[in-house]
LOFI-320194 format. One record per residue: residue in one letter; x negated, y negated, z negated of N, C-alpha, C in turn. Coordinates in steps of 0.2 Angstrom, whole numbers, plus 5000, padded with zeros to 4 digits. Each point is the difference from the previous one (the first is absolute). Example, Ala and Ser with C-alpha at 12.3 -4.5 7.8 and 13.67 -1.06 7.14 Angstrom:
2
A493450284961500449945000499649945000S500249955004499649944999500449954997
//
This chain:
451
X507248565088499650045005500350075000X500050025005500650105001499450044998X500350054998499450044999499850055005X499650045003499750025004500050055002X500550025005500650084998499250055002X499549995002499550065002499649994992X499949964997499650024993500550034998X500650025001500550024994500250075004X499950025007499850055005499450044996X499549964998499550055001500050054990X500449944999500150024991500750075000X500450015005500450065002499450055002X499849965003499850065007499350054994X499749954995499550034996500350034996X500649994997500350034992500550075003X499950015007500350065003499650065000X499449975003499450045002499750034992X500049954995499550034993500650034996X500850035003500550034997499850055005X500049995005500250095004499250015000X499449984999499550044998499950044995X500249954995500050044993500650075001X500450005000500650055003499650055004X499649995004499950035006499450064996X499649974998499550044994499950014994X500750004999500350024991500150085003X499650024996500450085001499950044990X500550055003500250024992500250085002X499450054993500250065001500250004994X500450074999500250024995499750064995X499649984995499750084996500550045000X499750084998500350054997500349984992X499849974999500349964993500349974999X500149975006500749945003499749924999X499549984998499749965000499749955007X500049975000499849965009499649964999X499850025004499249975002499949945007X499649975002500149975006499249995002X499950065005499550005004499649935003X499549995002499649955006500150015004X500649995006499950005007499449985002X499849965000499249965001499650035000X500050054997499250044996500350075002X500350034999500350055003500150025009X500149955002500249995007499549985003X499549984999499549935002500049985007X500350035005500549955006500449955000X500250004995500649954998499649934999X499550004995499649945000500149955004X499950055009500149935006500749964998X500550044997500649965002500349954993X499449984997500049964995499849935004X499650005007500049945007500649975000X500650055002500449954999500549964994X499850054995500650014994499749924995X499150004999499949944997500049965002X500549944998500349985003500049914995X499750034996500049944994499749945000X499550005005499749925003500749975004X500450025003500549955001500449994992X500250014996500349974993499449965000X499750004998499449944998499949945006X499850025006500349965005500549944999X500750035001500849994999499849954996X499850024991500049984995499649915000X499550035004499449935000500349935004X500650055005500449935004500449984998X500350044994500449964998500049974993X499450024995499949954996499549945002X499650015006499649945004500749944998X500650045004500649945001500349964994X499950064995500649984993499549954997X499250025002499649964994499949945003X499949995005499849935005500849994998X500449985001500849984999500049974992X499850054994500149994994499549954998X499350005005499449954997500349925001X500250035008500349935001500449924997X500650064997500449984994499849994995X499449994998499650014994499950034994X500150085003500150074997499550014997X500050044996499550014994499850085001X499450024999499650075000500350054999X500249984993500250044996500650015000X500549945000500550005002500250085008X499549975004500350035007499850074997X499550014999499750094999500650024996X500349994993500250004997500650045003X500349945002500750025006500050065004X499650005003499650035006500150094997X499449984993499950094995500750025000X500549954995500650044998500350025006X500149985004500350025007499850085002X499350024999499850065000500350044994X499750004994499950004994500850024997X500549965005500450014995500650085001X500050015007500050075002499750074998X499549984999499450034998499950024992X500449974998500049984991500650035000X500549995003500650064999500150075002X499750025006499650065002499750044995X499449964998499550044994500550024995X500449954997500450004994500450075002X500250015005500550065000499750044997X499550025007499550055000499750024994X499649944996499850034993500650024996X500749985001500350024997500250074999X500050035006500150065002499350064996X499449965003499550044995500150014995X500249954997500049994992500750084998X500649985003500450054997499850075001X499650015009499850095001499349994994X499649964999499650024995500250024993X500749974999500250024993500750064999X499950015006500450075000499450065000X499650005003499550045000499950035008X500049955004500050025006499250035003X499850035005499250005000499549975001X499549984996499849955002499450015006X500250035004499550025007500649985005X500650015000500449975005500249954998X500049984993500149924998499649945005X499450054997499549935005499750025007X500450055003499950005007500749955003X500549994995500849955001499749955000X499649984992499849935003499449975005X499850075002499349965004500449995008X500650055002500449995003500449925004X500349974992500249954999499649955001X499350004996499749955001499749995008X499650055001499850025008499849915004X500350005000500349915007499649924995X499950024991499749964997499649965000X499550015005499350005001500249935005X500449975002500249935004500249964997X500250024993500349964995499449954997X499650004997499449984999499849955004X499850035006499549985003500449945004X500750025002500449925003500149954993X500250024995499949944995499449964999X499350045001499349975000500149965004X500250025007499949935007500249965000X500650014996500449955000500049944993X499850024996499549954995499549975004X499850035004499449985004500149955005X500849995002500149965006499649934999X500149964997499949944999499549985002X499450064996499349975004499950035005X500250065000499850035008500449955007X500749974997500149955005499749945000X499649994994499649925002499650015004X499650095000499349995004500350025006X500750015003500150025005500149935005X500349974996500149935003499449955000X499350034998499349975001499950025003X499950095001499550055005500350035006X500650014999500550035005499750074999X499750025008500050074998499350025000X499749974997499350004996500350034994X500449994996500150044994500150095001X500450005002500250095003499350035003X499549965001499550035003499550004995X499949964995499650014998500450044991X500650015003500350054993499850085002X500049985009499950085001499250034997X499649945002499450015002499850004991X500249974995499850034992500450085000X500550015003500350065000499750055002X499749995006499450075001499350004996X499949944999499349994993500350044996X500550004997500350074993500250065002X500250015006500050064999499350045004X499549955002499350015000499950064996X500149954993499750004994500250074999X500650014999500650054998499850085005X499849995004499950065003499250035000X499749935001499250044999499850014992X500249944997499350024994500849994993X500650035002500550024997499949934994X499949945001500349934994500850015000X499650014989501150004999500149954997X500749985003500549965001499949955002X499550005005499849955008500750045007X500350064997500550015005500549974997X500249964997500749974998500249945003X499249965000500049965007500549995006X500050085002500050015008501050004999X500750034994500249975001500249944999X499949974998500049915003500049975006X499150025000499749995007500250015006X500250075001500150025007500850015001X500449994996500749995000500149915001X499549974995500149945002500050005006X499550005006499849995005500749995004X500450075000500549995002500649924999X500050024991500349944998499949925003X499350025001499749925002500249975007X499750095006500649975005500650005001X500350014995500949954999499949955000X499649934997500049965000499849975009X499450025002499850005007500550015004X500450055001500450015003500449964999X500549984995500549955001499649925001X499549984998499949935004499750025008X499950055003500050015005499149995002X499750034998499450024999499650065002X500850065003499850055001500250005007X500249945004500650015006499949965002X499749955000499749945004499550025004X499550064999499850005008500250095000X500150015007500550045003499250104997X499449975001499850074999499850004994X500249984994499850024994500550054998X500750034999500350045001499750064999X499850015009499950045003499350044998X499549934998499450004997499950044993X500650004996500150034993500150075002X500650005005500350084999499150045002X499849985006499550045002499550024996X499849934995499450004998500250034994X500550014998500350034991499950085003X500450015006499950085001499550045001X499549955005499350025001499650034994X500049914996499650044993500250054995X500650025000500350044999499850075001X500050005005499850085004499250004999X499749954999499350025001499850004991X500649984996499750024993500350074998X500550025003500150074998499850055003X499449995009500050045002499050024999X499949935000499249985000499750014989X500649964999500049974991500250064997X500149984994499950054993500850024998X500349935005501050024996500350045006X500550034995500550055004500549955002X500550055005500449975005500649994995X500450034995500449994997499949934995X500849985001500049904996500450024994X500150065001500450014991499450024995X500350024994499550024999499850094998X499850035000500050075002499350034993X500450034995499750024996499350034998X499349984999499450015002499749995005X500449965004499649995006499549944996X499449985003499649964999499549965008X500149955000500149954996500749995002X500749964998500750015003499749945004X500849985003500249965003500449954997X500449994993500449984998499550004993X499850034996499950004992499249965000X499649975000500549955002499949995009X500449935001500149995009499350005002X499950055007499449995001499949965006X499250015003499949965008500550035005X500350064999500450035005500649985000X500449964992500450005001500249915001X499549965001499949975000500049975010X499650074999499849985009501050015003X500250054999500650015001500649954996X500149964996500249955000500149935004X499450005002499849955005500150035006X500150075002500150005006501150005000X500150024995500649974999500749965002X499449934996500249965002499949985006X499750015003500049985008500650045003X500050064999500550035002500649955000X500149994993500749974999500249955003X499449935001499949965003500250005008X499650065006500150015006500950015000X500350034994500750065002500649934998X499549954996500749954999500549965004X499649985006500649995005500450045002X499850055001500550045001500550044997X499750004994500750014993500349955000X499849935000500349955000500650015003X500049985007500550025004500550054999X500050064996500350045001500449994992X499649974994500549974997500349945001X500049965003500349955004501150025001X499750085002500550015000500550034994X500749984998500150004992500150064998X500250055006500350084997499250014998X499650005003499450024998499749984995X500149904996499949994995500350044995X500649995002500550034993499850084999X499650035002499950065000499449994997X499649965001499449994996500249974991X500349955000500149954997500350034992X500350045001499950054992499550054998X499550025004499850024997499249984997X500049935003499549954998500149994994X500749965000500249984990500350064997X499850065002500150064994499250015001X499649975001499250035000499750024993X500449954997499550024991500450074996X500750015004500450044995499650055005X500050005007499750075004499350034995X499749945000499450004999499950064993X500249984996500250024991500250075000X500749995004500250064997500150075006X499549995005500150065004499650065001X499950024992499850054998500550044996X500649964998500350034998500450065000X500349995007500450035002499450085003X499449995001499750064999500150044993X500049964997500150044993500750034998X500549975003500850034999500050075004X499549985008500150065002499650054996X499249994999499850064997500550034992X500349974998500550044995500550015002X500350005007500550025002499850065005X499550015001499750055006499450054998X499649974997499550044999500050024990X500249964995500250044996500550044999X500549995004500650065002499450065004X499649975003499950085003500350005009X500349965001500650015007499349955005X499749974999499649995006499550045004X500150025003499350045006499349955000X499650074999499449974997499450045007X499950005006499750005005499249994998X499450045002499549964999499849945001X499649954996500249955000499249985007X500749945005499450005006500150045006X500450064999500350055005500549955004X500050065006500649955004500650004996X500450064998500549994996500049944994X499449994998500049954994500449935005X499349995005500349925003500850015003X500150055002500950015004500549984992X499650004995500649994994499849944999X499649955000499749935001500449955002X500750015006500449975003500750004994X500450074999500349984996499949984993X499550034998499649964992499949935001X499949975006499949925000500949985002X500250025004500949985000500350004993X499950054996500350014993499849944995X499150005000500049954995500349925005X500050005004500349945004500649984995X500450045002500850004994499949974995X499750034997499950014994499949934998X499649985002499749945000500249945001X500650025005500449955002500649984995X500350084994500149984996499949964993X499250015002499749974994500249935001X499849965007500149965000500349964998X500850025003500549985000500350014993X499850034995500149994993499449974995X499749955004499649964996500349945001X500549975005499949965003500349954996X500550024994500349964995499149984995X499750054999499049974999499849965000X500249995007499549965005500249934998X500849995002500449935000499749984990X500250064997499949974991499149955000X499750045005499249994998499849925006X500550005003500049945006500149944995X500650014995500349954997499650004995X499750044997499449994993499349965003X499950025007499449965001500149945000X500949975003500049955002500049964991X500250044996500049964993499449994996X499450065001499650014995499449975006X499949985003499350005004499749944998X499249995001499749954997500349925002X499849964998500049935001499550015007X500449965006499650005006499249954997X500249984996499649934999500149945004X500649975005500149955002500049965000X499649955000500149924998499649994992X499450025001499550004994500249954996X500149955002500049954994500749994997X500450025001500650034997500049984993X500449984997500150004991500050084998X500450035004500150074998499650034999X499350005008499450034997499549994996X500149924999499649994994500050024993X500750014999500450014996500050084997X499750045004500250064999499550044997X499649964999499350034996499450055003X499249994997499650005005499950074999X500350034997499750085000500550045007X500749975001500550025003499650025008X499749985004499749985004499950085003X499250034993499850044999500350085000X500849994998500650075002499850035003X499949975008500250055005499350045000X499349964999499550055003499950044995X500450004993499850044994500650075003X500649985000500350045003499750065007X499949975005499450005006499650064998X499749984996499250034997500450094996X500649984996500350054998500350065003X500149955006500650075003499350025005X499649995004499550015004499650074997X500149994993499650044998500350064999X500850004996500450035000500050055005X500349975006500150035006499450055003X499549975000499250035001500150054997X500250034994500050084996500450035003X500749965001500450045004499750055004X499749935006499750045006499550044999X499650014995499550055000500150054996X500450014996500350054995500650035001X500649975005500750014998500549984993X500550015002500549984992500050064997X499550055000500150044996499350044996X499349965001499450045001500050054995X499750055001499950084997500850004995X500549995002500650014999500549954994X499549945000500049974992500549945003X500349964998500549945001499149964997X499949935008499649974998500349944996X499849994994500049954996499849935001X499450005000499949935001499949985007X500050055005500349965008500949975001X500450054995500549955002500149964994X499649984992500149945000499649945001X499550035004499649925005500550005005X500550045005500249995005500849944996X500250034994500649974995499849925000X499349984998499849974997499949945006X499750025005499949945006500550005002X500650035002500549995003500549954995X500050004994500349974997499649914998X499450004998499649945003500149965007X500150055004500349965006500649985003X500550024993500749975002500249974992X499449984998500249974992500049925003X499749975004500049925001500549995005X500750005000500649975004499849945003X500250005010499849955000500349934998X499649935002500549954998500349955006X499550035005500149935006500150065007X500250015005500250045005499949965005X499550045005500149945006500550045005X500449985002500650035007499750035006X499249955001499750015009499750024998X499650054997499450034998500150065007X500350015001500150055006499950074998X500150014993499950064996500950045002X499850105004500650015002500750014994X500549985002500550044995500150084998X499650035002499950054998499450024996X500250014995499249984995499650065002X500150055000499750075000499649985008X500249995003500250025008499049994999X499749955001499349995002499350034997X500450014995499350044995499850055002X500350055005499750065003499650005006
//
């Protein structure tokens, strides 16, 4: 089966948009002490908020995501793949990028914390780096999840996304009026799921078999949208904007919810017509690498913010305009050109990374599980089975500090976050597989789909 150049469209077109917003509203002044800070555009500007409408963009990753582990796992069940086997596979494919990244990264804290670097800029580097985290988690939960969430999809169709929305506003019911903690943690699963879920709708054709459900989403996503931020309690802003209450992201609310599902219809109504215009190949080909650089863009496009800030503003040589002024936004065009470079650099000197980490998935990833009754699998002992979700459970939790603390919280190298992230990543490529299927339809680019 060919893979589906507009799912792979919508995975450039999102990993562009959460790179140039983030760029777009990094800003960085310089103390009298030479010390650098970085402001809340968001909260500082409170304008800008609207233009976070088009920047959050993350219900399409989740979308993309749901269409095409719907495909890998209906594929893999068929074969008579194993659960554990497929998530396994699935995680390291994330996991495994994401594990050498961190590794850098703590590396680097590790050496400025034992030089005596500050620890107020330490851990404004790592909250920096971590920043983009917060996806990490939460696509590794879904995706443990496929299996059942695909059973119930192939019972309920899109009864299920409805009634994940509708426990989804039960929680943040709860979470907004009579503040129940940790009934908001629900809502990522839930209201990310929803997305996820219609990936699977969408590829069995559930969302496009009749001509005004599309059209039905975009409206109805946007309508109630507008009528929860303008009537309701949430702000217009889908990032998250420090003290604001209640957000829109911390955790996902009704708003951000309503606006995913207007989304997706969006995406839905615009696909013919991307269709067509990837169709033609100058146009693929222009698409087509920055799709399978998604996870490296993803990771590491905060760096080159940081090359510049020590090349610019700890020098002193950047012009520092109020921030918000027109002068500030007229320096916005070549601050986002520059980090463009930069970044293109980055890329292209990962690229021996990428190939290393292609060929280590291809060696270390779990047993697909094929062919259950196999000697091999019998053979391999009953605990083996149980690696991946131990691994699973390690690195999820790992990664979740990341995103809530940074790689450097109050300037300290975290400890036991990178050895639970050590610890499931290496669980997850300790059972080499035994049986390989060739048509699993899984792509030769290992990296490429987990963004």
């Amino acid at each position: 089966m060919s893979r589906d150049r507009y799912v792979d469209f919508l995975r450039a077109w999102a990993i562009g948009l959460v790179v140039l917003g983030h760029w777009l509203i990094t800003a960085l002044v310089r103390e009298p002490g030479g010390e650098i800070r970085a402001p809340e555009l968001l909260a500082t500007v409170p304008w800008t908020q609207w233009l976070t409408l088009g920047f959050q963009i993350m219900p399409l990753f989740f979308l993309a995501g749901g269409h095409a582990a719907g495909g890998s796992w209906a594929r893999a069940r068929a074969a008579g793949g194993t659960a554990a086997g497929w998530v396994g596979a699935r995680a390291l494919r994330l996991l495994l990028p994401a594990a050498v990244y961190s590794g850098l990264v703590l590396s680097a804290v590790g050496i400025c914390s034992a030089v005596g670097v500050d620890p107020n800029t330490l851990e404004l580097v790592g909250w920096a780096m971590a920043m983009q985290f917060w996806f990490l988690p939460v696509y590794l939960l879904l995706s443990a999840l496929t299996p059942p969430l695909h059973a119930a999809h192939r019972r309920w169709g899109l009864l299920v996304p409805v009634a994940m929305g509708a426990v989804a506003l039960v929680a943040d019911t709860l979470v907004v009026t009579v503040h129940t903690p940790y009934v908001g943690l629900l809502d990522y699963v839930l209201v990310w799921g929803v997305a996820y879920q219609l990936g699977f709708c969408w590829r069995d054709g559930l969302l496009t078999k009749r001509r005004p459900l599309p059209a039905a989403l975009a409206a109805g996503g946007a309508l109630a949208f507008a009528a929860l931020i303008t009537l309701g309690p949430f702000p217009v802003s889908l990032i998250l904007v420090t003290g604001q209450t209640p957000s829109n992201t911390d955790p996902p609310s009704a708003a951000m919810l309503a606006w995913a599902v207007a989304q997706v219809g969006l995406c839905l109504l615009a696909a013919p017509a991307v269709r067509r215009l990837l169709d033609r190949e100058r146009v693929w080909r222009a698409v087509r690498p920055v799709g399978g650089a998604s996870m490296t863009l993803y990771l590491w496009h905060m760096l080159p913010v940081l090359i510049l800030a020590a090349a610019f503003y700890l020098t002193g040589l950047a012009p520092e305009p109020t921030l918000g002024s027109a002068a500030w936004w007229g320096l916005r065009l070549p601050w986002l050109l520059v980090l463009g470079v930069v970044l293109t650099g980055v890329v292209r000197a990962l690229r021996p990374l990428e190939r290393g980490l292609s060929l280590l998935y291809e060696r270390t990833r779990p047993d697909p599980g094929f062919s259950r009754s196999s000697r091999s699998s019998r053979s391999s002992g009953s605990w083996l089975p149980w690696l991946p979700w131990l691994g699973l459970a390690a690195s999820v939790t790992a990664l979740t500090r990341f995103a809530t603390r940074g790689f450097a919280p109050d300037g300290r190298f975290p400890v036991l976050p990178a050895l639970g992230l050590l610890l499931g990543t290496t669980l997850l490529t300790a059972r080499r597989r035994t049986t390989v299927d060739r048509d699993t339809g899984e792509p030769k680019e290992a990296l490429r789909e987990a963004a």
